[in-house]
C-alpha positions in Angstrom: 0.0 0.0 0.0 1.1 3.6 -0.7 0.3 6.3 1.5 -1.8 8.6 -1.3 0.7 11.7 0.1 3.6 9.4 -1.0 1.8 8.4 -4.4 4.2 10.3 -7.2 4.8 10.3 -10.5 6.9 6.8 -10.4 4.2 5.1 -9.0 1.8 6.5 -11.8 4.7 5.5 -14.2 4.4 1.6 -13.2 1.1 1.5 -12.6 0.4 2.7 -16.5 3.5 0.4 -17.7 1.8 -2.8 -16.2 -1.3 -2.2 -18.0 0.0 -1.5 -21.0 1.7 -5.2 -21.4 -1.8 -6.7 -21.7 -1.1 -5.2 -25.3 -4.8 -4.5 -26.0 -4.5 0.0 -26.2 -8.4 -0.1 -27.0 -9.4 -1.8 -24.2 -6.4 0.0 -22.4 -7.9 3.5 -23.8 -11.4 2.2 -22.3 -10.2 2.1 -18.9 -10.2 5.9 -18.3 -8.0 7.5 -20.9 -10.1 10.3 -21.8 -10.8 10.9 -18.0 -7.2 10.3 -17.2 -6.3 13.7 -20.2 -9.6 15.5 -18.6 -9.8 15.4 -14.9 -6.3 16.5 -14.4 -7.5 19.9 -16.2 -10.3 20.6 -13.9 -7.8 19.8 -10.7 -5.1 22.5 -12.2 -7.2 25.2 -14.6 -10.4 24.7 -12.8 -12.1 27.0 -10.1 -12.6 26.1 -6.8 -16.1 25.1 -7.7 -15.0 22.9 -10.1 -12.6 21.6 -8.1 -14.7 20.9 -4.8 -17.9 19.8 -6.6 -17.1 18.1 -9.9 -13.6 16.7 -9.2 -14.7 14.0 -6.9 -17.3 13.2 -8.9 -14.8 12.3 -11.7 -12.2 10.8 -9.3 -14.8 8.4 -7.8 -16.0 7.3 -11.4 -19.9 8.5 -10.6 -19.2 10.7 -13.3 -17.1 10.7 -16.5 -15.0 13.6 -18.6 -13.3 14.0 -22.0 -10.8 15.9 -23.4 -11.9 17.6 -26.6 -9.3 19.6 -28.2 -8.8 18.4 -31.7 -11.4 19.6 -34.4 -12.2 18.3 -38.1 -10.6 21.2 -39.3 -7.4 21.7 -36.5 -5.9 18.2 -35.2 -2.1 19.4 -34.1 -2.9 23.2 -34.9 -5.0 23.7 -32.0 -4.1 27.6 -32.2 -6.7 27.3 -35.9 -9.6 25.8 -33.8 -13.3 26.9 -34.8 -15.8 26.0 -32.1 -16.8 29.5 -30.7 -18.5 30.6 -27.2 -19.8 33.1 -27.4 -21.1 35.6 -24.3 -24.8 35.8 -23.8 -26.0 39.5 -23.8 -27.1 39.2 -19.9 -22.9 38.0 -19.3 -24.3 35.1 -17.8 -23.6 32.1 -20.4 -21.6 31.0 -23.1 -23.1 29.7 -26.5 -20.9 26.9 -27.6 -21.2 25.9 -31.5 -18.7 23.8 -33.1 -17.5 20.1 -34.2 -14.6 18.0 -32.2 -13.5 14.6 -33.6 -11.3 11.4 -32.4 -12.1 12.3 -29.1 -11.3 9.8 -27.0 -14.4 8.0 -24.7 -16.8 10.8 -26.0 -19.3 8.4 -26.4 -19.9 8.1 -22.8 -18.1 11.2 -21.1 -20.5 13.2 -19.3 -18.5 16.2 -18.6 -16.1 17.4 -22.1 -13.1 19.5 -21.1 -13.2 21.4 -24.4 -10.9 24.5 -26.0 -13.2 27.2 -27.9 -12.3 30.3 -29.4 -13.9 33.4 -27.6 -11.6 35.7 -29.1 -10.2 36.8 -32.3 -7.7 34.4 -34.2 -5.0 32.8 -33.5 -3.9 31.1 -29.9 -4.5 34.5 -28.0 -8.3 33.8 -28.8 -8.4 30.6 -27.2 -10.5 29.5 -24.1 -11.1 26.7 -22.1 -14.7 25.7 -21.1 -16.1 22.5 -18.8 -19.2 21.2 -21.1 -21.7 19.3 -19.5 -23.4 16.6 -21.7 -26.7 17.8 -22.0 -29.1 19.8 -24.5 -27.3 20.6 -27.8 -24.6 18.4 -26.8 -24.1 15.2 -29.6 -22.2 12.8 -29.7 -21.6 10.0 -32.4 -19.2 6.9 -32.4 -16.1 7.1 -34.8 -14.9 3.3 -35.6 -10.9 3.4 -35.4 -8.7 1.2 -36.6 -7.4 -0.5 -33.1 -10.7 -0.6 -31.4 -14.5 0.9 -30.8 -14.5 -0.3 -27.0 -13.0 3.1 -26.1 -15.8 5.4 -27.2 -14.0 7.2 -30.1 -16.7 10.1 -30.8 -17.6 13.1 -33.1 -19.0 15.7 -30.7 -21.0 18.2 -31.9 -22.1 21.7 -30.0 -25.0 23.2 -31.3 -26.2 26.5 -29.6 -24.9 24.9 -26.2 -25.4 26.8 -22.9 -22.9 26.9 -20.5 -22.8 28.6 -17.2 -19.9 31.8 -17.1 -18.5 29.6 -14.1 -17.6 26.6 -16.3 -14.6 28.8 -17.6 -11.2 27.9 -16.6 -8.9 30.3 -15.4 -9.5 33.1 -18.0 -10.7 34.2 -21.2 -7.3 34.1 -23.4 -5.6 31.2 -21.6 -6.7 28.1 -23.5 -3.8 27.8 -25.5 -1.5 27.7 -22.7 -3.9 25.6 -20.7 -4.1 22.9 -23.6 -0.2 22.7 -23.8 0.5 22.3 -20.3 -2.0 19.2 -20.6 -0.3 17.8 -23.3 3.0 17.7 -21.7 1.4 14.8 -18.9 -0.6 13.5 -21.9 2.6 13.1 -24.1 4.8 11.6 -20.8 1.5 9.0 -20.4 2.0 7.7 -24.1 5.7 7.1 -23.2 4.5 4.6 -20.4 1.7 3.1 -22.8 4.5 2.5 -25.5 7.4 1.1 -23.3 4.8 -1.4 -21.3 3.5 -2.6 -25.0 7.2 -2.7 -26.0 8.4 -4.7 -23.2 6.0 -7.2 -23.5 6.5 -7.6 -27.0 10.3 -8.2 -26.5 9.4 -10.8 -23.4 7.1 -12.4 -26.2 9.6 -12.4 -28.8 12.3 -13.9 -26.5 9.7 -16.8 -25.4 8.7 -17.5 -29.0 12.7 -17.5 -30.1 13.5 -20.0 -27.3 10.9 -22.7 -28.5 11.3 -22.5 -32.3 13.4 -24.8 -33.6 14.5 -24.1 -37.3 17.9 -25.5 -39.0 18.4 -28.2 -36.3 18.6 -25.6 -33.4 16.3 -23.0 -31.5 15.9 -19.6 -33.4 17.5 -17.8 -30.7 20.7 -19.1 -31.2 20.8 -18.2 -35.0 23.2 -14.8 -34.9 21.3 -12.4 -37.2 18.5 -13.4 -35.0 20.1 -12.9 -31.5 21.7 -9.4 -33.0 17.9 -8.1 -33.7 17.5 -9.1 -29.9 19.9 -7.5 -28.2 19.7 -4.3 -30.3 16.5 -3.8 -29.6 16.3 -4.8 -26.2 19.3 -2.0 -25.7 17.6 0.4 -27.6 14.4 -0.2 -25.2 16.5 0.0 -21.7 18.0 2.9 -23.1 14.7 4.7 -23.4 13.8 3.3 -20.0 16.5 5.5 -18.7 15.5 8.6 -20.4 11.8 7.9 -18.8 13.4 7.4 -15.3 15.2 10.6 -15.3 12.4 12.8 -17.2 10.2 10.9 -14.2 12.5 12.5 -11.6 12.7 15.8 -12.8 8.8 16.0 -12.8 8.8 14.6 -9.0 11.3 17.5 -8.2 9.8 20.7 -10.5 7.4 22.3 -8.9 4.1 21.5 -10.3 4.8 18.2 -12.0 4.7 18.4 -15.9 2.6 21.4 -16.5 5.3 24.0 -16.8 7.1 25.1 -19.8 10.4 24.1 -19.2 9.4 20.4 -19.2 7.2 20.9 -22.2 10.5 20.6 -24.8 12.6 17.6 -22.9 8.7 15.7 -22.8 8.4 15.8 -26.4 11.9 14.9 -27.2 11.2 11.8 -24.9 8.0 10.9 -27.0 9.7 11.4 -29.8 12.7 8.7 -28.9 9.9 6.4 -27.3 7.9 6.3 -31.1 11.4 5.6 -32.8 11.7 2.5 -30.1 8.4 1.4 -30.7 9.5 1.1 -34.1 12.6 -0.6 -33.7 11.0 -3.5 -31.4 8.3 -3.7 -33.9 10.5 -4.5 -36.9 
């Protein structure tokens, strides 16, 4: 057991790892990915409100959020985003209208931790809004090519009202917001692709050890134990890069969601897909 004041961001790294050797990422994703890229918003963008009322909710599992970010239009480019909110004239409300797409367990989210644009263009018009599912609020299953079980969805906003309170932090800051987010989201991926990659090297070793092909077991044919070895380097290498990227998110204040990490986070990513690769061929 782990006292939840001791729980950090190695614990988190190993409990993600683990579940990603079953080697199923849409079942994986179904577990709580959406809520696991949402809920962390409302905890460090969210008001006090939000915070004391809704976060429990979503930590419990009585309720259930989504991140929607990317658009039909603006995937990557979130800065080109179209969905709008609008103020109504009494100040009160915003009128959501727009379209998100791939957004992961949309289908049954209840709460969607959405970016809108309630400014002019670019990322200085950006906002970010808490959407509760409810009138106006669609959404529509988008079949994948890993797996449906995860609630893939097109969520559309038409003429959506949502309370002035549901903003986080302030008008303007959803660009900023949104990247912060993505530096966890992108350090979470790492975990999911070095848990699938370690389990398809334990696999590969297995299977190597029991085939027998030119009189002797595959594993002792050279080109094959070279292909082995590389890539199990290659994998521990990447292992350490995870440690220490882990440690320096224990240490900086406020985890991943500052701007320094946002850089060495991607570059991590970026070396963890090139792995995946490698192990896979």
């Amino acid at each position: 057991d782990v006292d939840p004041d001791d729980f950090d961001f190695f614990h988190e790294m190993l409990v993600h790892q683990e579940i990603a050797r079953l080697g199923r990422p849409g079942f994986i994703d179904s577990l709580g990915t959406g809520w696991l890229i949402s809920a962390p918003a409302v905890y460090n963008f969210g008001s006090e409100a939000m915070r004391r009322d809704i976060g429990p909710m979503l930590l419990k599992g009585d309720k259930w959020s989504a991140l929607a970010i990317s658009e039909p239009f603006a995937g990557s480019d979130v800065a080109a985003l179209k969905c709008t909110a609008q103020k109504t004239p009494c100040g009160q409300y915003y009128i959501v209208n727009g379209i998100k797409k791939w957004i992961t367990e949309g289908m049954y989210a209840d709460y969607f931790v959405t970016a809108v644009r309630t400014g002019g263009a670019g990322a200085g018009g950006i906002s970010m809004l808490l959407v509760e599912r409810g009138e106006g609020v669609e959404t529509k299953q988008i079949k994948t090519t890993y797996s449906t079980c995860c609630g893939t969805a097109l969520v559309i906003f038409n003429n959506v009202k949502v309370p002035v309170s549901n903003l986080m932090g302030k008008e303007g800051d959803g660009f900023k917001q949104v990247m912060y987010n993505f530096n966890h989201e992108r350090w979470l991926i790492v975990q999911n692709l070095i848990g699938q990659g370690r389990a398809a090297l334990a696999d590969t070793f297995m299977w190597a050890k029991q085939r027998k092909i030119f009189g002797k077991a595959l594993i002792d044919q050279p080109v094959i134990r070279n292909k082995l070895a590389s890539a199990a380097a290659a994998h521990e290498s990447l292992q350490c890069h995870n440690e220490a990227m882990t440690y320096d998110m224990c240490k900086t204040e406020g985890g991943a969601h500052g701007p320094r990490l946002a850089g060495p986070i991607a570059m991590l990513k970026y070396q963890a897909t090139r792995t995946a690769w490698k192990v896979a061929d």
